[in-house]
C-alpha positions in Angstrom: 31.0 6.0 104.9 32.7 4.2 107.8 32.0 7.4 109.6 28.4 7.3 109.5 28.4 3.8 110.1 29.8 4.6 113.0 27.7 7.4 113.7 24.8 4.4 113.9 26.6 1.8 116.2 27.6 4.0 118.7 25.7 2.9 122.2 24.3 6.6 123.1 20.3 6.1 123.9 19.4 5.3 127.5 16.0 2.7 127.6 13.7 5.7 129.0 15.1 7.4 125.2 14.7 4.3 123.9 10.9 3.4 124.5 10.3 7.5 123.6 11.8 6.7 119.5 10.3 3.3 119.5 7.1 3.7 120.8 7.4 0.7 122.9 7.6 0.3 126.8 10.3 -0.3 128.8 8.8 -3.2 130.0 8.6 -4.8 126.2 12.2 -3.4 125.2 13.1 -5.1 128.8 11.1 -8.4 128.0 11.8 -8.2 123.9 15.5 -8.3 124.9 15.9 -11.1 127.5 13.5 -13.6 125.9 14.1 -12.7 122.0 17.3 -11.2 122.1 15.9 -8.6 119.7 18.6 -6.5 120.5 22.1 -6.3 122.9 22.1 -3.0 123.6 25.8 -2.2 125.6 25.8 -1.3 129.6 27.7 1.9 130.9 30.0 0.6 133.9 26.8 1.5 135.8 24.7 -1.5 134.0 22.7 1.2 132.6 21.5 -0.3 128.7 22.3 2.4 125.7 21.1 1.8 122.7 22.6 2.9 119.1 20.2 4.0 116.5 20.5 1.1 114.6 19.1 -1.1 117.3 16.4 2.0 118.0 15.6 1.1 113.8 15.2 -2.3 114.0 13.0 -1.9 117.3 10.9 0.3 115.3 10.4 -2.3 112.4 9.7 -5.1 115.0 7.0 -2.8 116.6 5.6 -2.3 113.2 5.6 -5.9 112.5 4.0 -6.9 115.2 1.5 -3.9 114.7 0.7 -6.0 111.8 0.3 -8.8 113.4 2.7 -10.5 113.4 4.0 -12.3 116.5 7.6 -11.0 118.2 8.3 -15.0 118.5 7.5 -15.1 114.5 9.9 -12.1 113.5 12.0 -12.0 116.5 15.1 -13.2 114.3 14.8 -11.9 111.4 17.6 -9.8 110.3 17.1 -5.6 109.7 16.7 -6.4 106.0 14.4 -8.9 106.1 12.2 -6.8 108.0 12.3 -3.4 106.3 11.1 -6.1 102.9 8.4 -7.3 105.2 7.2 -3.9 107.5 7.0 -2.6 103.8 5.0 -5.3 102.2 2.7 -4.8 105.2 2.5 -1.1 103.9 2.5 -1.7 100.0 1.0 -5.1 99.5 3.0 -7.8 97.9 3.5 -7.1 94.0 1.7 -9.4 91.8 1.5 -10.4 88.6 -2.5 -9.6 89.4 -2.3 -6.5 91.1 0.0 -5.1 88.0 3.1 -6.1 89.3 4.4 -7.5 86.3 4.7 -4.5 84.2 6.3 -6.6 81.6 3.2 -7.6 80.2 0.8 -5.3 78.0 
């Protein structure tokens, strides 16, 4: 396993890669970074930003958040898991005792 984790923190995406597997702009991934610190993407000795695919994953669920309308400024900090919970509510709904979440009862 420490392998593949890894495999996910290593800095290998430039930004122009970056925006391509996120969907957003350079511009947002530029301005999402400096005033949210959604992500602290390395620099190559040339000041060049790589990304890992980890940070290219949580971009994607921010994007998707905000999609849903959500503000950055709202889920700016909120850590990977608490976003995948909330990008798929978005998708699935919340479960509910009235939409038949509670399969417990007959």
């Amino acid at each position: 396993m420490k392998t593949l984790n890894y495999d996910l923190e290593r800095p290998r995406y430039s930004i122009g890669a970056a925006s391509r597997r996120t969907g957003l702009s350079i511009h947002v991934l530029r301005a999402w970074e400096r005033r949210y610190g959604v992500v602290r993407p390395s620099r190559t000795r040339g000041r060049q930003r790589l990304y890992t695919d980890a940070e290219l994953e949580r971009l994607r669920l921010l994007r998707r958040a905000t999609e849903a309308g959500r503000t950055i400024g709202q889920v700016a900090k909120l850590s990977t898991a608490e976003l995948q919970r909330l990008v798929g509510e978005v998708i699935m709904g919340p479960v509910s005792s009235e939409r038949g979440g509670d399969r417990t009862a007959a």
